[in-house]
TORKOLDREN-791661 format. One record per residue (C-alpha): x, y, z; residue number from 1. Coordinates in steps of 0.05 Angstrom, whole numbers, plus 32768, in hexadecimal, padded with zeros to 4 digits. Layout:
+------+------+------+-----+
:   xx :   yy :   zz :  nr :
+------+------+------+-----+
:    X :    Y :    Z : NUM :
...
+------+------+------+-----+
***
This chain:
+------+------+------+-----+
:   xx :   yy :   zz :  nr :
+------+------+------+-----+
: 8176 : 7E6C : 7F05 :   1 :
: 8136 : 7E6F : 7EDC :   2 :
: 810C : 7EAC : 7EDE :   3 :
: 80C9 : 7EB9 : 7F15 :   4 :
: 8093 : 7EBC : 7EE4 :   5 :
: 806E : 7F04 : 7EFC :   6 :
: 8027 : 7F09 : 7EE8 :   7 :
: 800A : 7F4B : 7EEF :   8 :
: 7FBD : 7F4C : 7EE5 :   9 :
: 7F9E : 7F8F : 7ECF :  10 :
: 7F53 : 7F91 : 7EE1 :  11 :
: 7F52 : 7FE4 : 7EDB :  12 :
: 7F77 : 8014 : 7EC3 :  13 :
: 7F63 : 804E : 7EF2 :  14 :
: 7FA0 : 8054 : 7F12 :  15 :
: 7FDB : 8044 : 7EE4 :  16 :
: 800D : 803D : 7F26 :  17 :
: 7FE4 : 7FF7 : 7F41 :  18 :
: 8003 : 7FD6 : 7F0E :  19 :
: 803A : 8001 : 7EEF :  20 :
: 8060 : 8012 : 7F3E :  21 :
: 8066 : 7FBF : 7F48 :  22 :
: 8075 : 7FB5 : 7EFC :  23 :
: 80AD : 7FEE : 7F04 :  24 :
: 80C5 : 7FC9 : 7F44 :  25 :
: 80D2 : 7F7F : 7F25 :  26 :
: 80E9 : 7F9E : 7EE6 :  27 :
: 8127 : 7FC0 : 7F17 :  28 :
: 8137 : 7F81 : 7F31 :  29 :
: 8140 : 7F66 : 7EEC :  30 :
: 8175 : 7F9F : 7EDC :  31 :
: 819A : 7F7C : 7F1F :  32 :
: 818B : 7F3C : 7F17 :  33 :
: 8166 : 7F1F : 7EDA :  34 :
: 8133 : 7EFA : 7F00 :  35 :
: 80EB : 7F03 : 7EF0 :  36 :
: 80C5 : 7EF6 : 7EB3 :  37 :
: 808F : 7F28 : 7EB8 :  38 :
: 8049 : 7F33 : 7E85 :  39 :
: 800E : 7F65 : 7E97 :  40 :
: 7FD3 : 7F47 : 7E86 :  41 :
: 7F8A : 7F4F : 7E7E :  42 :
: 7F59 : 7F20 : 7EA9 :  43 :
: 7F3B : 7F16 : 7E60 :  44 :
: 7F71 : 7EF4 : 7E44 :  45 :
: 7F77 : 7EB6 : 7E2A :  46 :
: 7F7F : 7E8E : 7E6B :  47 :
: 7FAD : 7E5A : 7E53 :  48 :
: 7FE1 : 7E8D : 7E50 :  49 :
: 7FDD : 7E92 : 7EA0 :  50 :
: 7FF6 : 7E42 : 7EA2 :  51 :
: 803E : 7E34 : 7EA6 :  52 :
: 8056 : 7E36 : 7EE8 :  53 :
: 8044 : 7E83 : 7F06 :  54 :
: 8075 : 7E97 : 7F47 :  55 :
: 804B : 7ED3 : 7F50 :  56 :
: 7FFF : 7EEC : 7F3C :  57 :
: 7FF0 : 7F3B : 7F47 :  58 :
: 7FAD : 7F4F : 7F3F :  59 :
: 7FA8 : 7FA0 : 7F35 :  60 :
: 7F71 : 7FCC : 7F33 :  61 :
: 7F27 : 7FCE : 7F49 :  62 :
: 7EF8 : 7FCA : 7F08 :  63 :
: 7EC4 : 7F93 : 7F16 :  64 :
: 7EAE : 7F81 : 7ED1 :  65 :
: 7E7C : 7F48 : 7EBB :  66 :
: 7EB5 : 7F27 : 7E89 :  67 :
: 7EE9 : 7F1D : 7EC1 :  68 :
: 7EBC : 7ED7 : 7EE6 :  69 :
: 7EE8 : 7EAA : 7EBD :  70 :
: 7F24 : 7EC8 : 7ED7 :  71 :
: 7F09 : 7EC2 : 7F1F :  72 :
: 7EF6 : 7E7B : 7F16 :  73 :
: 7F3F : 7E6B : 7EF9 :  74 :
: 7F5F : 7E8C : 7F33 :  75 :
: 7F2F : 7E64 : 7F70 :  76 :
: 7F44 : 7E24 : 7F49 :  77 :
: 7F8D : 7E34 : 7F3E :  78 :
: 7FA3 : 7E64 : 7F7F :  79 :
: 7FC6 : 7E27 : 7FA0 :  80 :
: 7FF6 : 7E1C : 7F65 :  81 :
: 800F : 7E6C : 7F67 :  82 :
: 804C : 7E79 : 7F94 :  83 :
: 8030 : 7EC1 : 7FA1 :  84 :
: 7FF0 : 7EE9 : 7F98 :  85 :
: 7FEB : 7F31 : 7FA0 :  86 :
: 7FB4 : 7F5D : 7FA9 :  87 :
: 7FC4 : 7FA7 : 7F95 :  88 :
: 7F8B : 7FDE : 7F9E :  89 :
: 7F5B : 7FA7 : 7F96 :  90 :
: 7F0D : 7FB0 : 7FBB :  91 :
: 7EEA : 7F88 : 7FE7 :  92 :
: 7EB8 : 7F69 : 7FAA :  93 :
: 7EF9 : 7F52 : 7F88 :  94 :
: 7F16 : 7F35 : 7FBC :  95 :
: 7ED5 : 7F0F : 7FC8 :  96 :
: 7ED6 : 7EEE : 7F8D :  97 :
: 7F1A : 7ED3 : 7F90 :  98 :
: 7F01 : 7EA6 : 7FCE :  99 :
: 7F44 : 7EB0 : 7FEC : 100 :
: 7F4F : 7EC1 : 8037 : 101 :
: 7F6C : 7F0A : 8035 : 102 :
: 7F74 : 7F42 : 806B : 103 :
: 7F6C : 7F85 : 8038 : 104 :
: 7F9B : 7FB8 : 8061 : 105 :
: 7FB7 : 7FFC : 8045 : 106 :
: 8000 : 7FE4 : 8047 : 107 :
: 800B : 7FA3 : 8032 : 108 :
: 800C : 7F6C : 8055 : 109 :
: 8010 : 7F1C : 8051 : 110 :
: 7FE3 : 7EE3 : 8060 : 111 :
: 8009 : 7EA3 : 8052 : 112 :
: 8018 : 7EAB : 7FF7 : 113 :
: 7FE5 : 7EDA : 7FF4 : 114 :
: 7FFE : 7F33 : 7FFB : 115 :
: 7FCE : 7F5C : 7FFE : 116 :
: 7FD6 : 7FB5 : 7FF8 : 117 :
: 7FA9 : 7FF0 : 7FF2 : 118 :
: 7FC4 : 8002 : 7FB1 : 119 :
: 7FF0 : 8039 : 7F93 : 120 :
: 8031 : 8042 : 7FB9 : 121 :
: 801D : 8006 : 7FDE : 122 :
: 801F : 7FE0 : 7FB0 : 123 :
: 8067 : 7FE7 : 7F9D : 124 :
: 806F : 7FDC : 7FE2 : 125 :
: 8053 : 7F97 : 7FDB : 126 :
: 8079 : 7F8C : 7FA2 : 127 :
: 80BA : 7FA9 : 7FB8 : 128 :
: 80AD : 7F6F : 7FF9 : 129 :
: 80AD : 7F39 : 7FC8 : 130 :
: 80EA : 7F4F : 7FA2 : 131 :
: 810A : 7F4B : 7FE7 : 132 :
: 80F5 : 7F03 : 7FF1 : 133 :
: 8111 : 7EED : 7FB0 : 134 :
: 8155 : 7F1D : 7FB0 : 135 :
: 8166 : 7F39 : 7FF3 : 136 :
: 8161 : 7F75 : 8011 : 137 :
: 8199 : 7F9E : 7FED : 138 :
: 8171 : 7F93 : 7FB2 : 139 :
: 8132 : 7FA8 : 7FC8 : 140 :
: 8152 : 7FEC : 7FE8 : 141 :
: 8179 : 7FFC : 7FAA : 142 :
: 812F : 7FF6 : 7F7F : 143 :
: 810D : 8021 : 7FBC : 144 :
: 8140 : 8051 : 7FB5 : 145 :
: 813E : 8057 : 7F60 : 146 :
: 80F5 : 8061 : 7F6F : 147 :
: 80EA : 8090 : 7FB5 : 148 :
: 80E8 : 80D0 : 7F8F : 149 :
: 80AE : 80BD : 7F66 : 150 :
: 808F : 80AC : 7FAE : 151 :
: 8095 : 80F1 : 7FCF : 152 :
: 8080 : 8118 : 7F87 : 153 :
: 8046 : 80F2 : 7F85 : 154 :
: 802B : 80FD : 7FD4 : 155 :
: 8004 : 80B5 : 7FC3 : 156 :
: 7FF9 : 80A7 : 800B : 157 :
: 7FD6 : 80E9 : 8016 : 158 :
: 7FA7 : 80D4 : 7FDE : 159 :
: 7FA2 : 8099 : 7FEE : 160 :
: 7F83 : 80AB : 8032 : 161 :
: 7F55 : 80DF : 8012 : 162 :
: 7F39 : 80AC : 7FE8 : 163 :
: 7F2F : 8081 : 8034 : 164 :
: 7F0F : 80BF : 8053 : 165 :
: 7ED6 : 80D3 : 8012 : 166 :
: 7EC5 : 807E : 8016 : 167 :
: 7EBC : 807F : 8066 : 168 :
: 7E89 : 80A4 : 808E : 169 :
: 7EAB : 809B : 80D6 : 170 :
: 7EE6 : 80AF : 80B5 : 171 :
: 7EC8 : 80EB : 8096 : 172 :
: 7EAD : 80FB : 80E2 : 173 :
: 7EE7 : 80F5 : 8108 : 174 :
: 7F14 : 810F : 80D7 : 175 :
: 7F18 : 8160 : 80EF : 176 :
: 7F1E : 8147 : 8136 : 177 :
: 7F59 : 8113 : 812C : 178 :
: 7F87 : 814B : 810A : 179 :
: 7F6F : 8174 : 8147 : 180 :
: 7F8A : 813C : 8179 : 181 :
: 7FBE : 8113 : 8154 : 182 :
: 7FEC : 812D : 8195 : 183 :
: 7FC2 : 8107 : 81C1 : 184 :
: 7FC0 : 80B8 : 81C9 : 185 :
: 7F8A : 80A5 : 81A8 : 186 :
: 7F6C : 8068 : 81BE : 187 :
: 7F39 : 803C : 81A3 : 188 :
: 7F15 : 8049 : 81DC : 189 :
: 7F0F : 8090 : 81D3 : 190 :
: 7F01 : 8090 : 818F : 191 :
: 7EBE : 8067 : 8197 : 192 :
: 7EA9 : 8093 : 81D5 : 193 :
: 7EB5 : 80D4 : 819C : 194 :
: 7E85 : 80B2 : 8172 : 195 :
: 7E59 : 8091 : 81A7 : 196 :
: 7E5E : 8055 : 8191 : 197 :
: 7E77 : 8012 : 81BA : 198 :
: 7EC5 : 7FF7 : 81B5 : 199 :
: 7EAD : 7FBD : 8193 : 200 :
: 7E7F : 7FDB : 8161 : 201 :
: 7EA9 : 801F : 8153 : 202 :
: 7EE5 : 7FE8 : 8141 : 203 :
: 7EC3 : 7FBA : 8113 : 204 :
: 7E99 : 7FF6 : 80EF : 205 :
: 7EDB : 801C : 80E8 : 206 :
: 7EFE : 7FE1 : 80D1 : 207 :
: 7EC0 : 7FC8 : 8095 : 208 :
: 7EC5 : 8015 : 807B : 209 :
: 7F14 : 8024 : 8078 : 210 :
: 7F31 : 7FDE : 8074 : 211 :
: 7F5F : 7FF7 : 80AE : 212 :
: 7F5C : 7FEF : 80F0 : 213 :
: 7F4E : 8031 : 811B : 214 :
: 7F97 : 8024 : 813A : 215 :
: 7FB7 : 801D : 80ED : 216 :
: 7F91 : 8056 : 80D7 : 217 :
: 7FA7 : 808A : 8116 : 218 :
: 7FF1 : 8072 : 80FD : 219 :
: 7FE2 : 807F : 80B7 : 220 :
: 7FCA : 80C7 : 80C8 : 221 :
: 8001 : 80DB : 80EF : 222 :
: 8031 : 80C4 : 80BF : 223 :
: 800E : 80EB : 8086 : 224 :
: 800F : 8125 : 80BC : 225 :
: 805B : 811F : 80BF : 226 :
: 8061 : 8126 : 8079 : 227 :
: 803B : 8164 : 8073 : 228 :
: 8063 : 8182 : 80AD : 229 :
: 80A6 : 816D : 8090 : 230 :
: 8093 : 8182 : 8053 : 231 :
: 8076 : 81C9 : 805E : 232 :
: 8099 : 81DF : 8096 : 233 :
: 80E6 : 81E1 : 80B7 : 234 :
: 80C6 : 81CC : 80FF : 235 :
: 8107 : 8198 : 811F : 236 :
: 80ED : 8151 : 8117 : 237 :
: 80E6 : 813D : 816D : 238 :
: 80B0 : 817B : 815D : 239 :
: 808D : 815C : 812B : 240 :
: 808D : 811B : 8141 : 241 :
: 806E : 8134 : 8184 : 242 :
: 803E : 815F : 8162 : 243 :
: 8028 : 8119 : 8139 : 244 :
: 8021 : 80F1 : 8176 : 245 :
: 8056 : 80C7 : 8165 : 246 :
: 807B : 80C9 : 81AD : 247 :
: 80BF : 80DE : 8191 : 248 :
: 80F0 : 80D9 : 815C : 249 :
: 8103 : 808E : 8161 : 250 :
: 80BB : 8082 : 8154 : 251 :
: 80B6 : 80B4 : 811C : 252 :
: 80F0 : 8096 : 80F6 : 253 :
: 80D3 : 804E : 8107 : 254 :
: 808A : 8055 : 80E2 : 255 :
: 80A7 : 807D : 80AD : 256 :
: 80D9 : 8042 : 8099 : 257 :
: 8095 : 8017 : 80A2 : 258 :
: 806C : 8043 : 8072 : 259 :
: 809C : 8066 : 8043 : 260 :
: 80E0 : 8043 : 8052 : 261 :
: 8105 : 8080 : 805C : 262 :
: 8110 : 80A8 : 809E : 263 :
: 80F4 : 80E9 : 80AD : 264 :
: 8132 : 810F : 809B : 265 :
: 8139 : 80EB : 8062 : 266 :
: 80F7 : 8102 : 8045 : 267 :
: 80FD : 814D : 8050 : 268 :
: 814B : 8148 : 802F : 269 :
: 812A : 8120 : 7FEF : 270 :
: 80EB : 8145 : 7FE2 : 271 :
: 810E : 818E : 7FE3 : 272 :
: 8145 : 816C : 7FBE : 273 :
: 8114 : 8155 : 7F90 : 274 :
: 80EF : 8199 : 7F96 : 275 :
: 8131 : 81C4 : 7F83 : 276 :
: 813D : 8190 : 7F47 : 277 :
: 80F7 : 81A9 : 7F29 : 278 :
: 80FF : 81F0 : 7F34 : 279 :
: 812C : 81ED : 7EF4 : 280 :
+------+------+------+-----+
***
């Protein structure tokens, strides 16, 4: 079978995982099963070298710089002849310019041949999902697994979020309250009436500034909540899911599969594993 040409497009190298965590992922699946052909490139680069049949066209970083409208141009003319683009950590000007349709959520997600993630961990995430399309699912897991250590020691969701919270002002707002209340159900509804604003307008404001919708986001929160708890504490997991407002433990287990695709238990056992392994 002939190899998945990978094309991984660097526009920034501020954070090294955009494109090293999906690069780490497909090179993985070569050590199983010798499929992709993968090149990091610069949007700079002689564009010939992107002809020649690409499966799959990631785009990494968020540096808008005045030599990359070539590269933009190429891409609106030749989108329809890629397999699969992906978006990783990319902002809303970028994604602009690309003139394709895309819905820019935290966790990836899929619009047709088009992924799009919020970067970092995402990001491998996103990549991890395509490796699963092209190999299985026992593939995938065994790269997730080679790799989930280097997710808990870095905490990338928790950053991730801090960067969401410093580029949002309603965020920044509600922020004290919601780890006040994450017990509670938290409705859309009762979020706008906290910040006086309609349903309507609270959703679409909240939306435009985080890139997540206020019922994604609450999830997001009390998953990162979880973690912290599991992490810095010995509380029993129905507690901590209850204290999270996640309704019990089936739910717990069921978003962290979703956002870190391991189970709550899991995640404690691994990071003081991974804890004791560094105290030497």
């Amino acid at each position: 079978m002939p190899r998945k040409k990978i094309v991984i497009v660097i526009l920034s190298r501020n954070h090294l995982m955009d494109f090293s965590g999906p690069a780490d992922v497909f090179t993985y699946a070569n050590e199983l099963r010798d499929c992709y052909d993968i090149k990091l490139v610069s949007p700079t680069d002689n564009l010939t070298e992107f002809y020649g049949g690409i499966d799959t066209l990631l785009l990494t970083g968020n540096a808008d710089e005045p030599g990359y409208e070539l590269f933009f141009s190429w891409l609106r003319g030749e989108h329809d002849n890629i397999r699969r683009i992906g978006f990783v950590g990319v902002g809303s000007a970028i994604l602009e310019k690309t003139g394709l349709p895309l819905d820019r959520n935290y966790f990836h997600s899929r619009d047709g041949h088009v992924y799009t993630s919020g970067g970092v961990s995402s990001g491998i995430d996103l990549a991890l999902a395509m490796v699963e399309e092209d190999c299985g699912k026992r593939v995938a897991s065994h790269i997730a697994s080679k790799l989930v250590f280097f997710y808990l020691s870095r905490q990338v969701y928790q950053i991730q979020f801090g960067n969401m919270v410093d580029s949002s002002p309603l965020v920044e707002q509600l922020k004290g309250w919601l780890a006040a209340h994450l017990h509670e159900s938290l409705s859309v509804n009762l979020l706008a009436e906290k910040m006086n604003m309609s349903t309507r307008n609270f959703t679409r404001v909240f939306t435009r500034q985080t890139g997540l919708s206020p019922a994604k986001f609450i999830e997001k929160l009390r998953v990162d909540e979880a973690c912290n708890l599991l992490v810095k504490t010995d509380e029993a997991l129905e507690e901590i899911a209850l204290r999270c407002g996640m309704g019990g433990l089936v739910s717990m287990r069921r978003l962290f599969l979703r956002h870190l695709m391991v189970t709550p238990s899991e995640y404690r056992r691994l990071l003081k594993l991974h804890k004791h392994e560094n105290s030497y």
